[in-house]
C-alpha positions as CSV (number, residue, x, y, z in Angstrom):
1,X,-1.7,9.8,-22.0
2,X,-5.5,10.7,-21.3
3,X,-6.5,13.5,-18.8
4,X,-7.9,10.8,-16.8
5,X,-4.4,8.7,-16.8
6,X,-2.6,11.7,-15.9
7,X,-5.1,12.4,-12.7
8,X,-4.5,8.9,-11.9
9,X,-0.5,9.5,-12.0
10,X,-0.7,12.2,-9.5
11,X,-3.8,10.2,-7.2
12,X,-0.7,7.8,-6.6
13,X,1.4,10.5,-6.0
14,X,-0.3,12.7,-3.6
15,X,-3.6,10.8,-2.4
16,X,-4.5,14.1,-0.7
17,X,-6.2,17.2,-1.7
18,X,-8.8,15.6,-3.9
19,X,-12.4,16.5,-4.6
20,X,-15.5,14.1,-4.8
21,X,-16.3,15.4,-9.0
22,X,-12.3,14.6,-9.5
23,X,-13.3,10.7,-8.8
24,X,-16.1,11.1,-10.9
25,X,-14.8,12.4,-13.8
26,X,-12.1,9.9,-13.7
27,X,-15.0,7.0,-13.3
28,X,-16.8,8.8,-16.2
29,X,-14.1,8.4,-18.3
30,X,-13.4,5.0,-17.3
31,X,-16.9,3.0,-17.6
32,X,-17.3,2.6,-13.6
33,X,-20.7,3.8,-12.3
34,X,-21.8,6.1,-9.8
35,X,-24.5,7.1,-7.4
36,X,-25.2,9.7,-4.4
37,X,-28.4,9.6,-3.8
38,X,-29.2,12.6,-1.5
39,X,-26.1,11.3,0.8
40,X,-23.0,11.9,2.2
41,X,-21.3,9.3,0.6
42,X,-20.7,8.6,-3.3
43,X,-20.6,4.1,-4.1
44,X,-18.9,3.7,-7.3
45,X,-19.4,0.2,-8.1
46,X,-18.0,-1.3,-11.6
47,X,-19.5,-5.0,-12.7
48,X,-16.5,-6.8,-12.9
49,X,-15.2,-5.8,-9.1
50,X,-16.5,-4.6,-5.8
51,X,-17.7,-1.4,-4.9
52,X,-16.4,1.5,-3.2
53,X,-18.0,4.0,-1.0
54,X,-16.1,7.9,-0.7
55,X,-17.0,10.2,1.8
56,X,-18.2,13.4,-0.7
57,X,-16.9,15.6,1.8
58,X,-13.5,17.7,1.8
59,X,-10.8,16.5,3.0
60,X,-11.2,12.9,1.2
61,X,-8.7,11.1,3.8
62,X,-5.9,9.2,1.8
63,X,-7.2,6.0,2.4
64,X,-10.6,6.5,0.2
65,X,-8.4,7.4,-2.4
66,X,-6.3,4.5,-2.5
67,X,-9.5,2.1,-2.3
68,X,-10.4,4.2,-5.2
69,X,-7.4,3.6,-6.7
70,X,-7.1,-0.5,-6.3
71,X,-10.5,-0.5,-7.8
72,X,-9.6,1.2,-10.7
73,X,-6.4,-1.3,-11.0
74,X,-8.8,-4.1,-10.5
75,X,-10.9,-3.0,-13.5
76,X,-7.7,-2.2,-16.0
77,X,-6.6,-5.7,-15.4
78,X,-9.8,-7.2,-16.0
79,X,-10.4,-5.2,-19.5
């Protein structure tokens, strides 16, 4: 199990206390792309599902994370 799976494993755990560069190292690792351009907000968008748009401020409510977290689902079971 990855570093990536494992951060994943505790996302569903505890979708609370997370940081904006935890999602994208997890998307990094994964394929999904990313962009902040000069906003408040981070849009990860993969091609094969919709898109998602975080808050890049601290505390990232629960909810963001498990959007976050049904996208990356979306994507495993599309590979």
């Amino acid at each position: 199990m990855g570093t990536a799976d494992k951060n994943l494993a505790r996302m569903r755990q505890n979708p609370r206390d997370w940081r904006i560069e935890d999602l994208k190292a997890i998307a990094d690792r994964l394929g999904i792309a990313y962009r902040q351009q000069g906003t408040s907000h981070v849009t990860f968008r993969h091609p094969s599902s919709a898109k998602v748009t975080v808050p890049a401020h601290r505390p990232i409510l629960p909810i963001s994370i498990k959007l976050f977290l049904a996208m990356i689902d979306a994507v495993k079971e599309g590979e």
